[in-house]
C-alpha positions in Angstrom: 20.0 6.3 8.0 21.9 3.1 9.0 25.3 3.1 8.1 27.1 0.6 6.0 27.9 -2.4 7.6 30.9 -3.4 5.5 31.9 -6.0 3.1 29.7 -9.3 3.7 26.4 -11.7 2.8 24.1 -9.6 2.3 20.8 -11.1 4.1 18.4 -9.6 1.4 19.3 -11.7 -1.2 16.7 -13.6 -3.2 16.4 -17.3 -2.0 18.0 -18.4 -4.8 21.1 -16.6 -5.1 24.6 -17.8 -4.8 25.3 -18.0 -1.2 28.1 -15.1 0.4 27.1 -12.8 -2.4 28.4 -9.3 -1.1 27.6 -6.0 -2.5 29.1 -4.6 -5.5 28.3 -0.8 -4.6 28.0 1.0 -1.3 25.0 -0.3 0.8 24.1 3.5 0.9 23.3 3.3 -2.4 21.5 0.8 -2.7 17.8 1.1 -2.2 14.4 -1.5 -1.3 11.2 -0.4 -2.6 8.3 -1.8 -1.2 4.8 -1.4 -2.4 2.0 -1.5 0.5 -1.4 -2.4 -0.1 -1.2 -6.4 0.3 2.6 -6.2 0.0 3.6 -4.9 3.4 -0.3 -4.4 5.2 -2.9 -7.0 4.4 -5.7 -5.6 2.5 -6.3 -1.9 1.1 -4.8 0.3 4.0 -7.2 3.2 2.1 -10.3 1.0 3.0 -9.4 1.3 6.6 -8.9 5.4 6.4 -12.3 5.2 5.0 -14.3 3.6 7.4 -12.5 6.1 10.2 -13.5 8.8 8.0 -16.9 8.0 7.7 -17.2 7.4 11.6 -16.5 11.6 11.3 -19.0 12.2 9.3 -16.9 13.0 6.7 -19.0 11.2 3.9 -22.0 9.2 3.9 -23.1 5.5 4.0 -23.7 5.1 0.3 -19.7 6.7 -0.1 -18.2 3.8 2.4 -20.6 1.2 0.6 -18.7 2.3 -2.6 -15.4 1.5 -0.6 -16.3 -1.7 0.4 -17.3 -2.6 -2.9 -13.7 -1.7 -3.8 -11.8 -3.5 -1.0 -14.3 -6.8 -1.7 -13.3 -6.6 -5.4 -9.4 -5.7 -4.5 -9.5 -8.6 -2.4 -10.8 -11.3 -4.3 -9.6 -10.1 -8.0 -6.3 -7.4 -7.5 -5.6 -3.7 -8.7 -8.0 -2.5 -11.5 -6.9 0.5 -12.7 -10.1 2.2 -13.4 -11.9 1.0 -10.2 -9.4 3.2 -8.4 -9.4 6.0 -10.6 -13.0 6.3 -9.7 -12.0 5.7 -6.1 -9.8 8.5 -6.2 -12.0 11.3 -7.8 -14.6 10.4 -5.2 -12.1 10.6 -2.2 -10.5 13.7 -3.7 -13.9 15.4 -3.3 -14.6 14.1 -0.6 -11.6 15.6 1.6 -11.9 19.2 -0.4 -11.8 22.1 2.4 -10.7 19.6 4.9 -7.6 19.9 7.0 -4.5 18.0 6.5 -3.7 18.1 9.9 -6.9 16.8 10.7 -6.9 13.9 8.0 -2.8 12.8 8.9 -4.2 13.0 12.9 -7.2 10.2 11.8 -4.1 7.8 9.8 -2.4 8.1 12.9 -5.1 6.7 14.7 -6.1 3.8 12.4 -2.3 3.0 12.0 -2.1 2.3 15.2 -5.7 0.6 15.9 -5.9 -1.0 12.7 -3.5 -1.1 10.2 -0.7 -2.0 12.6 -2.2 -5.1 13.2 -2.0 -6.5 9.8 1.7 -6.0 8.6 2.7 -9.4 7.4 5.5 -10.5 9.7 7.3 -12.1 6.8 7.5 -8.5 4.8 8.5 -6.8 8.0 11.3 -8.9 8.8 12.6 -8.5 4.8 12.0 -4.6 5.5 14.5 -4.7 8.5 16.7 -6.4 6.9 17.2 -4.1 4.1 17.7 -1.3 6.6 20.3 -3.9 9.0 22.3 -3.9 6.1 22.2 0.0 5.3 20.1 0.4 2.5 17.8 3.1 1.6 13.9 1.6 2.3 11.0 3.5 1.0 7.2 2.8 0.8 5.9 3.7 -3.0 2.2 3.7 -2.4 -0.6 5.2 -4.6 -2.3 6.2 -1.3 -1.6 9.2 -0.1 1.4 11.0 0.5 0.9 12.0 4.2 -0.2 8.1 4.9 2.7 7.3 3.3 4.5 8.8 5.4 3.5 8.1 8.3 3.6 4.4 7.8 7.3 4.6 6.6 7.8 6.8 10.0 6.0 3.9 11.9 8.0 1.2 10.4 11.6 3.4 10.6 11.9 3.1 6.8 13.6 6.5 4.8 10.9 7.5 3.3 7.5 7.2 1.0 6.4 7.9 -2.4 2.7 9.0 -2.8 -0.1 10.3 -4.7 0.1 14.0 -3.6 -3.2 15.6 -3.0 -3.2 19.8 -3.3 -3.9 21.8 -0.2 -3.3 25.5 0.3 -2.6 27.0 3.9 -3.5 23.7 5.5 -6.5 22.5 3.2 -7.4 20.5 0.8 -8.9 21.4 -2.6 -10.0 18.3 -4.2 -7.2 18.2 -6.7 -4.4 16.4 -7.5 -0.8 17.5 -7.9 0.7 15.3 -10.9 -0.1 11.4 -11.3 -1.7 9.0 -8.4 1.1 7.3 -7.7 0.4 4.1 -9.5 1.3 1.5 -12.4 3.9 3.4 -14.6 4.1 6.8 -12.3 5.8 4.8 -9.5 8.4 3.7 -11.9 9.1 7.4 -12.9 8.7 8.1 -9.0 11.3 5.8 -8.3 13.8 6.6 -11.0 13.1 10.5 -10.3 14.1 9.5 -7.0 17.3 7.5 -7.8 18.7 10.1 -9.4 17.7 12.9 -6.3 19.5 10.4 -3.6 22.0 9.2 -5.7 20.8 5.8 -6.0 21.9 2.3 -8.0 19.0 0.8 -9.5 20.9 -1.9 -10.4 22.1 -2.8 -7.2 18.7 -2.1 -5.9 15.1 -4.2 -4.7 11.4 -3.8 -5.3 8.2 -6.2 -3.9 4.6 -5.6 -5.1 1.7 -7.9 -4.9 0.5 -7.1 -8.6 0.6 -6.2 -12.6 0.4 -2.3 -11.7 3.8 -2.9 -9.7 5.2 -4.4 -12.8 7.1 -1.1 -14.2 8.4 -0.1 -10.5 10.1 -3.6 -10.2 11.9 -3.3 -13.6 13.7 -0.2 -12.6 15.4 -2.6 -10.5 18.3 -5.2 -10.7 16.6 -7.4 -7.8 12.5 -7.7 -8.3 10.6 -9.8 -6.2 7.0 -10.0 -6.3 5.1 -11.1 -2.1 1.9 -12.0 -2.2 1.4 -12.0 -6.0 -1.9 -12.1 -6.8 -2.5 -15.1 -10.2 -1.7 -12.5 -12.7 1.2 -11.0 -11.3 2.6 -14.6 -10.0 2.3 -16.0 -13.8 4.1 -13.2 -15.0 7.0 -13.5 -12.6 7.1 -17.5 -13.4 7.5 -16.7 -17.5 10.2 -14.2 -16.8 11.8 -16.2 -13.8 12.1 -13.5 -10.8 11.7 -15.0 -7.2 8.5 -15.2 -5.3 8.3 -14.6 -1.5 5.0 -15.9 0.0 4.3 -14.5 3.3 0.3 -15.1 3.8 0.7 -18.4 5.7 0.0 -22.3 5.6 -1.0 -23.1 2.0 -2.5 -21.2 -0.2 -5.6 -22.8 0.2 -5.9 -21.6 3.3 -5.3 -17.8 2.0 -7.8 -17.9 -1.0 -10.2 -19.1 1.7 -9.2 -16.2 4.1 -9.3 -14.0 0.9 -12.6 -14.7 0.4 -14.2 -15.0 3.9 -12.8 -11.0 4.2 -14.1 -10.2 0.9 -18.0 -11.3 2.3 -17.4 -10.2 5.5 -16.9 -6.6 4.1 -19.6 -6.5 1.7 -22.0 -8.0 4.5 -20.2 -4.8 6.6 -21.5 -2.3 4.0 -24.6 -4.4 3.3 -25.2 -3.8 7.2 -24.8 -0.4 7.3 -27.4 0.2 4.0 -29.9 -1.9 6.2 -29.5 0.2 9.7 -29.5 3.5 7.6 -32.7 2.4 6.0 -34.3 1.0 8.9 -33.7 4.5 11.0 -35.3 6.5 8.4 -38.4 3.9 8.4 -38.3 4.7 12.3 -38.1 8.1 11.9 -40.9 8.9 9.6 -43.4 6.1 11.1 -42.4 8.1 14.8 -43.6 11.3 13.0 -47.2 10.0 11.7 
């Protein structure tokens, strides 16, 4: 952890805050929580896991269709709370008797192929500033744990908050230990962890992208929604918390860019249905 860089501006401050502000409590104890999904990495980082996954064989076409259909609808309309309760009971099954080594080794991988590649530059230069000026940075995610992780290792942040999936001796069981981490559990998360790493909330930050990050950044003297989706960014208006836009050009442009992804992945999945078909067609006409 970066040590304290002594009495100063502190460079996190929200744009509006009186300039020369310096910190009322050791920087060490101040923390930045950061959401991830459209916060920190464009998109659903989960989507991405999924589509290495299936290139494994670990589930079939219809399961990444179902995943498309939840990054298309993520994309264009936010968090739903039930969509990814459904998404997690399917994925929970789907990893059951497979190896976490095997699973963290296939993050790795798309981290660096993939989700690497879509970090908004805005949110990573806020995230290194937290840690320049010696806070305490940690990724609360409801993906899981072991991503998490890695992505906080990848970045140099503290550490994560995830949903914990069970495994004994190395494997996965399909269930899950305590809450996803998501909507009110990564408030409790986050106080749970204040008061493990001796942490001021007050003095502390959060940044989510929407309603289900709500909770997490009231735990906190400093919220600041990035990326907001409409729901999320008229809540922050009535109650008068700052808003960092890091998507680029107008926001024209990014509804556009929203949508054009959201197509693009549903004609994705709508491909892979058609080739799937279309070899089984192959296949049985081959055998007449």
């Amino acid at each position: 952890m970066a040590t304290s860089p002594g009495p100063g501006p502190d460079p996190t401050a929200p744009e509006d805050a009186p300039a020369g502000r310096t910190p009322t409590v050791p920087s060490h104890r101040t923390a930045a929580f950061f959401d991830v999904d459209n916060t920190i990495i464009r998109g659903a980082s989960s989507f991405h896991l999924a589509r290495a996954l299936y290139q494994r064989q670990f589930f079939s076409t219809l399961d990444i269709v179902r995943f498309a259909v939840h990054q298309a609808r993520y994309l264009l309309f936010g968090e739903n709370k039930q969509q990814i309760d459904r998404i997690r009971s399917r994925a929970l099954a789907l990893i059951a008797g497979r190896s976490v080594a095997e699973v963290t080794a296939i993050g790795e991988e798309v981290y660096d192929t993939v989700l690497s590649l879509r970090i908004y530059p805005g949110t990573r230069r806020l995230l290194d500033e937290h840690l320049a000026a010696g806070h305490q940075v940690w990724l609360v995610s409801a993906t899981p744990v072991e991503i998490g992780e890695l992505i906080a290792r990848r970045l140099g942040t503290t550490g994560a908050l995830g949903t914990v999936a069970e495994h004994e001796d190395g494997f996965y069981t399909g269930r899950l230990v305590g809450d996803m981490m998501h909507g009110r559990a990564k408030a409790a998360g986050v106080r749970a962890l204040a008061e493990r790493e001796d942490i001021d909330l007050a003095a502390s930050y959060a940044y989510g992208d929407s309603l289900n990050d709500v909770s997490m950044m009231e735990t906190v003297g400093h919220p600041c929604p990035i990326n907001p989706d409409a729901r999320l960014r008229r809540y922050a208006q009535d109650v008068g918390w700052p808003i960092r836009e890091f998507r680029g050009r107008r926001r024209r442009v990014a509804r556009s860019s929203v949508r054009t992804a959201s197509w693009a992945g549903a004609a994705w999945a709508a491909a892979l249905v058609l080739r799937s078909v279309r070899r089984a067609v192959d296949r049985r006409v081959s055998r007449l």
